[in-house]
Every structure is written in C-alpha cells, then in structure tokens.
MMTF fields as JSON, N, C-alpha, C and O atoms, coordinates in Angstrom:
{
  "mmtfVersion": "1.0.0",
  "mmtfProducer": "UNKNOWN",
  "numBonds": 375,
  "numAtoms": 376,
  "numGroups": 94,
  "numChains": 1,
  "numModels": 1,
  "chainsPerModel": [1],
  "groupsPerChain": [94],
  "chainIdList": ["A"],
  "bondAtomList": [4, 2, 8, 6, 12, 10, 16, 14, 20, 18, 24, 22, 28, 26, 32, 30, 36, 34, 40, 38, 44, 42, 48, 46, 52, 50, 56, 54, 60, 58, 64, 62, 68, 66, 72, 70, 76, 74, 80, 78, 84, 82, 88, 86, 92, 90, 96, 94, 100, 98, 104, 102, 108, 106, 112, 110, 116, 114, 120, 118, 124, 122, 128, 126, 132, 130, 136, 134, 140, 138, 144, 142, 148, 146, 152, 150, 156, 154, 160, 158, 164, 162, 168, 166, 172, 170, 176, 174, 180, 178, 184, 182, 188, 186, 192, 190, 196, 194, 200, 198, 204, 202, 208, 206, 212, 210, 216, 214, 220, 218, 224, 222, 228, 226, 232, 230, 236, 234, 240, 238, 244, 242, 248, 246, 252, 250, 256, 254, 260, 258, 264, 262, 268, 266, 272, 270, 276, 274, 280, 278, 284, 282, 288, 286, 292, 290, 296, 294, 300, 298, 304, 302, 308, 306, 312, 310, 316, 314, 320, 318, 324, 322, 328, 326, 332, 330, 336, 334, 340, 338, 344, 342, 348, 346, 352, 350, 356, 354, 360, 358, 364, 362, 368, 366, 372, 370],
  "bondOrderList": [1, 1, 1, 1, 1, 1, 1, 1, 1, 1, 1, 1, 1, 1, 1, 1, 1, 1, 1, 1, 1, 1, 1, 1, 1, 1, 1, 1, 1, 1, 1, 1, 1, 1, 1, 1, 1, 1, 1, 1, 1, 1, 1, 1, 1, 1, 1, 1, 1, 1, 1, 1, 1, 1, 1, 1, 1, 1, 1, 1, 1, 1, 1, 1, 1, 1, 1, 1, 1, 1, 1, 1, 1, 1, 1, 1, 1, 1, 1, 1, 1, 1, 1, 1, 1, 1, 1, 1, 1, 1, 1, 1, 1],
  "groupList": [{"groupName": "UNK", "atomNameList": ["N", "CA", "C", "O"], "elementList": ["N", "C", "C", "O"], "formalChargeList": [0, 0, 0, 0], "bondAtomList": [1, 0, 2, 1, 3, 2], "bondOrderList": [1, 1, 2], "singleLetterCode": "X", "chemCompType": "L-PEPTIDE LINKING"}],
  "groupTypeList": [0, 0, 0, 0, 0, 0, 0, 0, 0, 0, 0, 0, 0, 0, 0, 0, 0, 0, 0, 0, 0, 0, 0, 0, 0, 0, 0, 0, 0, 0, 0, 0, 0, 0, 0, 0, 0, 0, 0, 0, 0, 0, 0, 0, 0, 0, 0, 0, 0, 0, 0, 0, 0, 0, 0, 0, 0, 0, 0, 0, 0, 0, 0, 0, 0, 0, 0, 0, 0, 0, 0, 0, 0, 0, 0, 0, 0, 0, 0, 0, 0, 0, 0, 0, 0, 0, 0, 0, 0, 0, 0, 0, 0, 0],
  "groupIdList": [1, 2, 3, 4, 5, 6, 7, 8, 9, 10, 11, 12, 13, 14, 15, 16, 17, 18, 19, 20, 21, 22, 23, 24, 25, 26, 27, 28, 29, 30, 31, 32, 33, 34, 35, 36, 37, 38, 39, 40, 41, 42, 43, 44, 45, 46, 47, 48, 49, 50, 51, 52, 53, 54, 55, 56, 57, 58, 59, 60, 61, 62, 63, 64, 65, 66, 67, 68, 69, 70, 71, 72, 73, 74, 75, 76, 77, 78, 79, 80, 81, 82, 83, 84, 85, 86, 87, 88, 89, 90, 91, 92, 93, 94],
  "secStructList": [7, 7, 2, 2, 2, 2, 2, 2, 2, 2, 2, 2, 2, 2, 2, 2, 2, 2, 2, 2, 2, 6, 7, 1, 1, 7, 1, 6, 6, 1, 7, 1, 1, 7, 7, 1, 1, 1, 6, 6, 1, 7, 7, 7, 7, 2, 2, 2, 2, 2, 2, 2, 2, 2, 2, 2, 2, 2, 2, 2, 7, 7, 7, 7, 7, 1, 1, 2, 2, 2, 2, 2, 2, 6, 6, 7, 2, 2, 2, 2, 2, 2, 2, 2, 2, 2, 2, 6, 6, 6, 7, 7, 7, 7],
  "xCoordList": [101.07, 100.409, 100.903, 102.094, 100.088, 100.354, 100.985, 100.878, 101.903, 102.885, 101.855, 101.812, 100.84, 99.928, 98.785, 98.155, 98.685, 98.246, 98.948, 98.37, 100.595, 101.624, 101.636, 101.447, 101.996, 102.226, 101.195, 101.445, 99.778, 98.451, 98.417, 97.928, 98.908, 99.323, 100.186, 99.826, 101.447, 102.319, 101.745, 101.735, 101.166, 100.357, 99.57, 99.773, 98.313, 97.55, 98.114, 97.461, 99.623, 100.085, 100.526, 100.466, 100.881, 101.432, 100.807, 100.976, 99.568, 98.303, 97.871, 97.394, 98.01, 97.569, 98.519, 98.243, 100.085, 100.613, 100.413, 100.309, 100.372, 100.505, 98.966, 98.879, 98.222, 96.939, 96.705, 95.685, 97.33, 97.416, 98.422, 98.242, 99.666, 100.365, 100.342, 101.313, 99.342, 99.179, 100.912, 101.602, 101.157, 102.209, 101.853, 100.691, 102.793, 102.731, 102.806, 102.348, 103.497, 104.082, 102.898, 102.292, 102.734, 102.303, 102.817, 103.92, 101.509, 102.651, 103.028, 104.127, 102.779, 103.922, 105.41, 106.462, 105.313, 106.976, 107.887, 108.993, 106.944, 108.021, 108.404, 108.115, 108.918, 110.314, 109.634, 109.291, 109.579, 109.564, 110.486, 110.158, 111.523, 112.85, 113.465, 114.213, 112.59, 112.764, 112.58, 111.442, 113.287, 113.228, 112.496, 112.713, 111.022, 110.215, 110.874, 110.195, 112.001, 112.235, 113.779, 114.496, 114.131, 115.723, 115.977, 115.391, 117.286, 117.994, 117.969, 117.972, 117.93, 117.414, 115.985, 115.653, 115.117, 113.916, 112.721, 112.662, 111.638, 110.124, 109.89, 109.199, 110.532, 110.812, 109.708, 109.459, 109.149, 108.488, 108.568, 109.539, 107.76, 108.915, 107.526, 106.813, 107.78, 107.672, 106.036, 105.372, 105.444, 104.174, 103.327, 102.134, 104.241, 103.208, 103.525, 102.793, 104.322, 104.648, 103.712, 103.084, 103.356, 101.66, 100.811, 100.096, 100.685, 99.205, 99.352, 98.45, 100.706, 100.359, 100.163, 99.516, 100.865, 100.416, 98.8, 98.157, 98.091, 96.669, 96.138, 95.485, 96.631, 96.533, 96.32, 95.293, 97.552, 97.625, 96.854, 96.471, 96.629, 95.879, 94.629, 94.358, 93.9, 92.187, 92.39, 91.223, 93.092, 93.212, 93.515, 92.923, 94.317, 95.008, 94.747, 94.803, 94.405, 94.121, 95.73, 95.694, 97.005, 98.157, 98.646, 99.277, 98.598, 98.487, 100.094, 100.508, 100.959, 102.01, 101.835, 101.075, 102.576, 102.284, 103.276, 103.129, 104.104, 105.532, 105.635, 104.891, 106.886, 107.817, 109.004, 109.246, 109.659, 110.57, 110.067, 110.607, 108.695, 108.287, 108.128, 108.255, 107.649, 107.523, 108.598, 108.546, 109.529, 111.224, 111.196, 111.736, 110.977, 111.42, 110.399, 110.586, 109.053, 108.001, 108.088, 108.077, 108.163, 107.927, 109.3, 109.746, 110.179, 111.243, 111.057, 111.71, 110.353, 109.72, 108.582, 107.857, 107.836, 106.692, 107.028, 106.097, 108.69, 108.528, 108.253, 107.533, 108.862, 108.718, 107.795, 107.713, 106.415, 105.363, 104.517, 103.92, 104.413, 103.86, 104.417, 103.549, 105.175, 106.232, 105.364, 104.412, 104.987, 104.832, 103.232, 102.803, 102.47, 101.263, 101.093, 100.59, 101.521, 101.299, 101.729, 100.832, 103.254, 103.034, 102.086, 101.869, 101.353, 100.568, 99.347, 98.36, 99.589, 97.627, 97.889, 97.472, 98.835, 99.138, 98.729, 98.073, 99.525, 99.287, 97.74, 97.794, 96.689, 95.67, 95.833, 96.121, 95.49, 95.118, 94.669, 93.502, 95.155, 94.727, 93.354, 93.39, 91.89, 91.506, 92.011, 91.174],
  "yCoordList": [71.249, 71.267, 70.083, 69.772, 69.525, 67.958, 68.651, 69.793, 67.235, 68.283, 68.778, 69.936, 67.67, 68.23, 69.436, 70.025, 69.611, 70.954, 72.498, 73.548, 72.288, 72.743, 73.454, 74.662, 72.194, 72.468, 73.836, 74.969, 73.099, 73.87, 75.377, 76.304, 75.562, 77.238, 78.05, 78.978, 77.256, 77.691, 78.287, 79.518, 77.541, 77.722, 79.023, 80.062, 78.87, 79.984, 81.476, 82.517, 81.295, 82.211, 83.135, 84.338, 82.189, 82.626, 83.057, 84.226, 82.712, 83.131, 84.323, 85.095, 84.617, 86.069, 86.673, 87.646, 86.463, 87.562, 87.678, 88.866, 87.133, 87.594, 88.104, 89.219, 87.778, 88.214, 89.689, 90.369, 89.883, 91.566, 92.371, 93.586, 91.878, 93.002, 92.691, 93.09, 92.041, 92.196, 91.581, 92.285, 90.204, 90.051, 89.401, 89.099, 89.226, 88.784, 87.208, 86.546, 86.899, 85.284, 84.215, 84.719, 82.943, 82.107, 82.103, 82.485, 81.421, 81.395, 80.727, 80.684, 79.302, 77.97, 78.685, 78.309, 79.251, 79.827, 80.738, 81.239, 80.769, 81.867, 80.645, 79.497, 80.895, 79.314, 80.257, 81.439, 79.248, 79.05, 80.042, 80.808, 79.996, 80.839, 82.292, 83.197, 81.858, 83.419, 84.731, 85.196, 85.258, 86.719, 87.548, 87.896, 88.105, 88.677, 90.866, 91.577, 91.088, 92.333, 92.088, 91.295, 92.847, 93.157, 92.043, 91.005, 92.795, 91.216, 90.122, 89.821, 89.16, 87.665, 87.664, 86.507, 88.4, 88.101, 88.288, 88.455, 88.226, 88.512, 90.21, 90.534, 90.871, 91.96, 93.493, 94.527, 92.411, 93.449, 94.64, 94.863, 96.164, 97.326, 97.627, 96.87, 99.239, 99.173, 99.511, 98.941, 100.032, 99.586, 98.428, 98.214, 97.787, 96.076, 95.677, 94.841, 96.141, 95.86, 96.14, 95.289, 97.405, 97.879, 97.336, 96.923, 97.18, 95.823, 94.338, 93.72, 94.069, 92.627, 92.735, 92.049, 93.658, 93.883, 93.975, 92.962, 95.137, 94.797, 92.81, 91.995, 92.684, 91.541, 90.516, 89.96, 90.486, 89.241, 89.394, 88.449, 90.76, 90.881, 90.121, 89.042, 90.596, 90.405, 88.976, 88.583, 87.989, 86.74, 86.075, 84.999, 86.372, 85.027, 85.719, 85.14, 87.204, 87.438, 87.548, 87.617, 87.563, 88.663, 89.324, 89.543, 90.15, 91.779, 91.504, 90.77, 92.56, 92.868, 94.797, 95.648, 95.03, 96.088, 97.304, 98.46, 96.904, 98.53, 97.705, 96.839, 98.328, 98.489, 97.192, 96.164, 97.675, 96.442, 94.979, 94.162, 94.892, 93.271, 92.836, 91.649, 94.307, 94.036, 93.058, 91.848, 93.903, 93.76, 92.244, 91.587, 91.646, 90.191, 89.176, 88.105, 89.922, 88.965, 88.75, 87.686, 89.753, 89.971, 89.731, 90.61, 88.383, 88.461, 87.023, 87.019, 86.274, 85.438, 84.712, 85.099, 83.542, 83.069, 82.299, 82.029, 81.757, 80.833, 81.574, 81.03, 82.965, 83.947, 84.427, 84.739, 84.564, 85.053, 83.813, 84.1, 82.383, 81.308, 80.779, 80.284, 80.896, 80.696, 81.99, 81.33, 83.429, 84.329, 84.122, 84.524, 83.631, 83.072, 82.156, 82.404, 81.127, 79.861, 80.616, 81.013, 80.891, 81.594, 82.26, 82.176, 83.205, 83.972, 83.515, 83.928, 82.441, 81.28, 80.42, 79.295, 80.763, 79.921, 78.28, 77.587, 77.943, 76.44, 76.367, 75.333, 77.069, 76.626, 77.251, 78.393, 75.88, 75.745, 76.918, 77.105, 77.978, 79.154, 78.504, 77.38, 79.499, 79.169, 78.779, 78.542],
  "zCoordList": [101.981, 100.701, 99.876, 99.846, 99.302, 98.281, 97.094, 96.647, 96.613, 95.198, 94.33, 93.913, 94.007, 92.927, 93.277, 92.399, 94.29, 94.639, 94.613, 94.334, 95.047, 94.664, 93.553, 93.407, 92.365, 90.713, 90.456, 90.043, 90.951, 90.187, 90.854, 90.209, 92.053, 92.944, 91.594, 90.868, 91.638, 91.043, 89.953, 89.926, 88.865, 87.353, 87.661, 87.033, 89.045, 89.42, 89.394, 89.327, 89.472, 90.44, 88.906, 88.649, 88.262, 86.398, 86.345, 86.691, 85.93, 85.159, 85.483, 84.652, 86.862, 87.322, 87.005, 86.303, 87.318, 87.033, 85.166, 84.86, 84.445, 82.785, 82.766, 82.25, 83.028, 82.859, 83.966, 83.854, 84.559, 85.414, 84.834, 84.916, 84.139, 84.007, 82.364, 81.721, 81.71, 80.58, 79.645, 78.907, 80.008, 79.446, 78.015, 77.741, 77.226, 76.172, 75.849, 74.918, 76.884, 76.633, 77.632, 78.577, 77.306, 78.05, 79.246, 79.639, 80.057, 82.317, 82.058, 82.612, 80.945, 81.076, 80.87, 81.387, 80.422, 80.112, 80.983, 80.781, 82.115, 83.208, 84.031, 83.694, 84.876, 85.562, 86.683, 86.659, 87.684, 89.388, 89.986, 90.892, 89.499, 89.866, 89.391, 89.763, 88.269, 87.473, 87.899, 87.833, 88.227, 87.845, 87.148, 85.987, 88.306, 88.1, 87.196, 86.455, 87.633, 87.374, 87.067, 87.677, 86.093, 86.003, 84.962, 84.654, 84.475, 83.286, 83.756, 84.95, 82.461, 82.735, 83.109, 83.369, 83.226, 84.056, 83.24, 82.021, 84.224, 82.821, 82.14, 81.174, 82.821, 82.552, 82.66, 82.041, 84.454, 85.115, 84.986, 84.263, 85.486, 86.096, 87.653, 88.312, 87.626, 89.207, 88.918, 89.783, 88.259, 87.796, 87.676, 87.894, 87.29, 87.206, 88.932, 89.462, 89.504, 90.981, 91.561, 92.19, 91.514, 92.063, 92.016, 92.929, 90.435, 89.785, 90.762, 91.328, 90.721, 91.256, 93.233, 94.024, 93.371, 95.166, 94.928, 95.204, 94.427, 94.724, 94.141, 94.793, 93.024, 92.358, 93.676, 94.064, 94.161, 95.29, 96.532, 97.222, 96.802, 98.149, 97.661, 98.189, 96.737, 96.156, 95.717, 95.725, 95.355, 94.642, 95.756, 95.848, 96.737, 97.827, 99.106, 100.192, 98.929, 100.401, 101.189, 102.417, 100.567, 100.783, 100.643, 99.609, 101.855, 101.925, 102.437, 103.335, 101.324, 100.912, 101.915, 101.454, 103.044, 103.822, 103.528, 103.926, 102.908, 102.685, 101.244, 100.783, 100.694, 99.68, 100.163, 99.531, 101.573, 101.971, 101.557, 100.811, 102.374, 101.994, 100.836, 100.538, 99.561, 98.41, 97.905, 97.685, 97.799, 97.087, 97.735, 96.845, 98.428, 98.846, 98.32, 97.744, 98.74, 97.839, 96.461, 95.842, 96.115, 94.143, 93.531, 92.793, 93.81, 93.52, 92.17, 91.126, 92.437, 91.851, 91.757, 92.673, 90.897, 91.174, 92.397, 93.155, 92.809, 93.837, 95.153, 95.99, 95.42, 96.276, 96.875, 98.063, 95.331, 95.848, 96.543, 97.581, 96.026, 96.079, 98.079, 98.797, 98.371, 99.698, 100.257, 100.673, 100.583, 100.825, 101.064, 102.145, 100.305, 100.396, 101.445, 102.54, 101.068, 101.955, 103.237, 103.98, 103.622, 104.956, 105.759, 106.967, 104.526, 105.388, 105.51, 106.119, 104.726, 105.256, 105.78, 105.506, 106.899, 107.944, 107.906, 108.684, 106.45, 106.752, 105.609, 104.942, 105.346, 104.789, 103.344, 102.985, 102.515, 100.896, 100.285, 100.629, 99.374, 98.895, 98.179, 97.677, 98.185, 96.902, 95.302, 94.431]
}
C-alpha cells in the first residue's frame, strides 16, 4: 500500500470508528497507537466493541470470528488498519 493511500485508510478507519460508536471528539484527534479501551485511551467499552466488529465486517469486509481475535484487533486504529490489510490479502480496501 502507497504512504498516501496509507494516511487516507488510517483517517477512514477514525471516521468510522467516531461516527459508529457515536464519539464526541474529531478522528483527527485519536493517534495511530492509541488505545482504543482502558486508561489513556479513547475510552471505548465492550458495547462499542460489538458496534465496531459489525462496523468493520460491512465497511472493509473483516470478519473479526471470536472474542480472542477481537481483544488483539480492537486494540488500536493501527491494529485494526494491519488486521484489514492482512485479511485483503495484499488488496486496497475500498
């Protein structure tokens, strides 16, 4: 994936999550690295976890299959964005 295709995933990836779990703050303002749940973080809980598993299946077409894979995917935007691309084996999300 090209950086500037990259950047614009990343942004995509904000936007859905504040716009699904109904956040308050701009996506420019959540960090790559951040901590989707728990102190320091955007201050998910296990509800918006639900929202964004259907969220990501219907938007990118990854299907998140237990709770285990959850907890590793939904750890950040860089997590979920890495978790994607894997599972489109190599091809450009819409």
């Amino acid at each position: 994936m090209e950086q500037g295709n990259e950047i614009d995933f990343y942004d995509r990836v904000k936007k859905m999550i504040v716009k699904v779990v109904r956040l308050k703050i701009p996506p420019e303002s959540i960090k790559n690295t951040q901590p989707l749940f728990g102190a320091g973080g955007v201050g998910l809980d296990s509800l918006d976890a639900l929202e964004l598993v259907v969220a990501l299946e219907k938007e990118f077409g990854a299907r998140i299959p237990d709770a285990d894979v959850g907890r590793k995917v939904l750890v950040s935007v860089e997590t979920i964005v890495k978790f994607i691309e894997d599972n489109n084996s190599g091809k450009s999300p819409q």
